[in-house]
N, C-alpha and C positions, 0 to 999 in steps of 0.2 A: 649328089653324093650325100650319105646319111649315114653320118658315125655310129656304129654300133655302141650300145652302152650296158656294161653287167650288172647283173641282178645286185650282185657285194661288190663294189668300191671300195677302194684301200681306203682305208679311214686314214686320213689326215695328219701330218706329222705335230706335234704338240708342237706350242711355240716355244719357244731357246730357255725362256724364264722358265719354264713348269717342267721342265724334263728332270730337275732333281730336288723336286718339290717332295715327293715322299721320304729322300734321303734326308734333310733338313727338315721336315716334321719329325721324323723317328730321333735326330738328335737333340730339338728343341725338348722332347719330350724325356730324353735321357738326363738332360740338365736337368729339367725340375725333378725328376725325379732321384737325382741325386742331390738337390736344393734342399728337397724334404727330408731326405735323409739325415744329411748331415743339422738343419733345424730341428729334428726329433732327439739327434744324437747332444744338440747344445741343452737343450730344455732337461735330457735326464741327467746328465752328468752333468751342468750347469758350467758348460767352459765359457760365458759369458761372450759369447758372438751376435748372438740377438736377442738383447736383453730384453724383457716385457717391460708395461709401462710400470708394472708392482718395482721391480726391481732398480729403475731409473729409478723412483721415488725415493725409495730406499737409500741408494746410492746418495743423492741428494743429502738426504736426512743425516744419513753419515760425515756426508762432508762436511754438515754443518756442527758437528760436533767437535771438530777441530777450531774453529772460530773461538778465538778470544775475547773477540767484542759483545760475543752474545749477554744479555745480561742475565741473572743466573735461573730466571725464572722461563727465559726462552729457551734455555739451553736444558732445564728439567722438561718442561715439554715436550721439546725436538727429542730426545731420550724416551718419556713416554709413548709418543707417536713410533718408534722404533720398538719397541716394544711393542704395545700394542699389534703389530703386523706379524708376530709369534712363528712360525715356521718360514712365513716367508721370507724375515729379516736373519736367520741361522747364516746362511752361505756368504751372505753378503758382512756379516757380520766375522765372522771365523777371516774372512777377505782382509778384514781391515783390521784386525787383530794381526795375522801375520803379513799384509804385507803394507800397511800402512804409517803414516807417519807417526812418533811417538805421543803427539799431541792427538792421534785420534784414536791409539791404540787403549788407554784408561778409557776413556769414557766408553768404546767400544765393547771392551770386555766388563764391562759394568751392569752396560745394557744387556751383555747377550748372559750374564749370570742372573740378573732381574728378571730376565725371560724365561730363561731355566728352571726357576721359582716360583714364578709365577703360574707356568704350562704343565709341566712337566713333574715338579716337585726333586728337584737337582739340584743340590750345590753345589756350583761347578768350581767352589774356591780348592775344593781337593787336588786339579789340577795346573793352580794355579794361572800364569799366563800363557803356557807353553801351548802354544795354536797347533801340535802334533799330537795332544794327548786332548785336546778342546775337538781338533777331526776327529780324533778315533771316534770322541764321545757321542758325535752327531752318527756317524757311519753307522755303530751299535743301535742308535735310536732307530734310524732308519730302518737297519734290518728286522729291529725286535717288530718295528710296523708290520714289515714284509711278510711277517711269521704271519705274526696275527690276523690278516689279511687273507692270505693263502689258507690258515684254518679257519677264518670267518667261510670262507668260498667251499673250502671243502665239505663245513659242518651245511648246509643248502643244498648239497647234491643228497 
């Protein structure tokens, strides 16, 4: 006796693991794809979720300006070094201005007026230490960039 066999055989049931193997690609790929989202969305508004290594340092720096012990030539430095990092050190700095402790809130708005002056050509004593008139002042910098930017790109076309 001789079993007949067809041209097309049922192709073979998948094994128990990979039968929803594309449903969990398609949402593995939904996380990261909302992972980057929201990393794109911390990097422009700076809500400080995943900080670069600029901004650690920063951070850092800042902390160290609250230290007492420092002796005063390390402590113009560390100032310096916070300075020196110009746009990068603004958020971080407006940060510790308003929500930092009183000991780091001087030296913080000291540096970020030194920066002002040095960058920019801004005396930021006009608004004193009020960290909601020191945002605005950053916000307006930002956008006068935006302009500028936007007719840089325009004037190329």
């Amino acid at each position: 006796m001789t079993i007949e066999t067809s041209a097309n055989p049922l192709p073979a049931a998948p094994p128990p693991c990979c039968r929803h193997l594309a449903k969990v690609g398609f949402v593995v790929f939904c996380l990261y794809v909302a992972a980057m989202y929201v990393l794109a969305l911390d990097q422009n508004f700076h809500w400080g979720l995943f900080p670069n290594q600029a901004e650690k340092e920063i951070s850092a720096k800042i902390s160290q300006l609250g230290d007492t012990s420092l002796p005063a030539e390390k402590h113009d430095a560390v100032m310096k070094d916070i300075v020196n990092w110009n746009t990068f050190a603004v958020p971080a700095l407006l940060k510790a201005i308003e929500q930092g402790s009183p000991a780091i809130r001087e030296p913080a708005l000291k540096c970020l007026q030194t920066l002002s002056l040095k960058f920019y050509n801004v005396d930021l004593t006009k608004f004193g230490s009020d960290p909601a008139k020191l945002n605005q002042w950053w916000r307006d910098l930002q956008a006068e960039w935006a302009k500028a930017e936007a007719a840089a790109a325009t004037e190329k076309k």
